[in-house]
C-alpha positions, 0 to 999 in steps of 0.5 A: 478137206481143207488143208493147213497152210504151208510152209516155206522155207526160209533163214528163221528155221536154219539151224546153222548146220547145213546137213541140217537144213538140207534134211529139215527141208527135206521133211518139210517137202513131204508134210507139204506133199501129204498136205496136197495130196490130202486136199487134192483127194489123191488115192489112199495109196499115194497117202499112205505111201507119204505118211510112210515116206515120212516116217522113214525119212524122219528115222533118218534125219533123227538118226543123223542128228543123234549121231552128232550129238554122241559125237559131241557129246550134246548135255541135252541128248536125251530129252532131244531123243525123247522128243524124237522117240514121241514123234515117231510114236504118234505117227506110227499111231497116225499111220495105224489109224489111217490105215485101219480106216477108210478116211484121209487124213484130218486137218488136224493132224497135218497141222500137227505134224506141220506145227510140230516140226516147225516147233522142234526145228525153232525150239530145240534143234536150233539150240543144237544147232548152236551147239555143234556149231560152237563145238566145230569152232572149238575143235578147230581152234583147239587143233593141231598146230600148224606145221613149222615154215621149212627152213630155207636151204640158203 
């Protein structure tokens, strides 16, 4: 099977937040992992255990990102968490099917779980991105004051 290509990482898809980033980074490792094992023919197991690997990793990131937009109140919450909610959706189907099955994974449906990552990172979590990162300058801006000088015992 031919694989799709991969990705590497780089500044286009950092959204500014590094815990962020470190977990995007994270999720692209393992669609490049499923990638290679998928061409390399490895055993449906490793496969399998991928696809379940990612699926639990992208739970996690999805919660954390979720959490900061409660936090800060993001106006666009829900339409990100319906994004997040379709993902997981279509690759529990994909998990499902594959395991039903006595075929890997098509090309297809890596590129689909590369582009939409890669999509959603440039498109929406950037402009989360932006917005917790404005909202952390706020918050610093608009915190406490700082402490009086002491007054000198002259």
């Amino acid at each position: 099977m031919a694989g799709v290509v991969q990705v590497e990482w780089d500044d286009s898809l950092s959204v500014g937040v590094p815990f962020i980033d470190e977990q995007h980074k994270r999720l692209i490792e393992i669609i490049n992992k499923l990638d290679t094992a998928c061409k390399k023919g490895q055993a449906r197991e490793v496969v399998g255990q991928l696809i379940h690997g990612l699926g639990e990793y992208a739970i996690y990131h999805f919660s954390a990102e979720q959490d900061q937009m409660r936090l800060t109140e993001y106006p666009e919450t829900a339409a990100h968490v319906a994004q997040h909610q379709e993902f997981i959706q279509k690759l529990m189907e994909i998990d499902a099917k594959f395991k039903a099955s006595n075929v890997l994974l098509s090309s297809e449906i890596l590129l689909f779980l590369r582009n939409w990552y890669l999509n959603h990172i440039r498109l929406v979590d950037k402009k989360l991105g932006a917005y917790l990162l404005a909202r952390h300058r706020e918050s610093r801006l608009a915190g406490p004051e700082d402490p009086p000088e002491p007054e000198s015992a002259d």
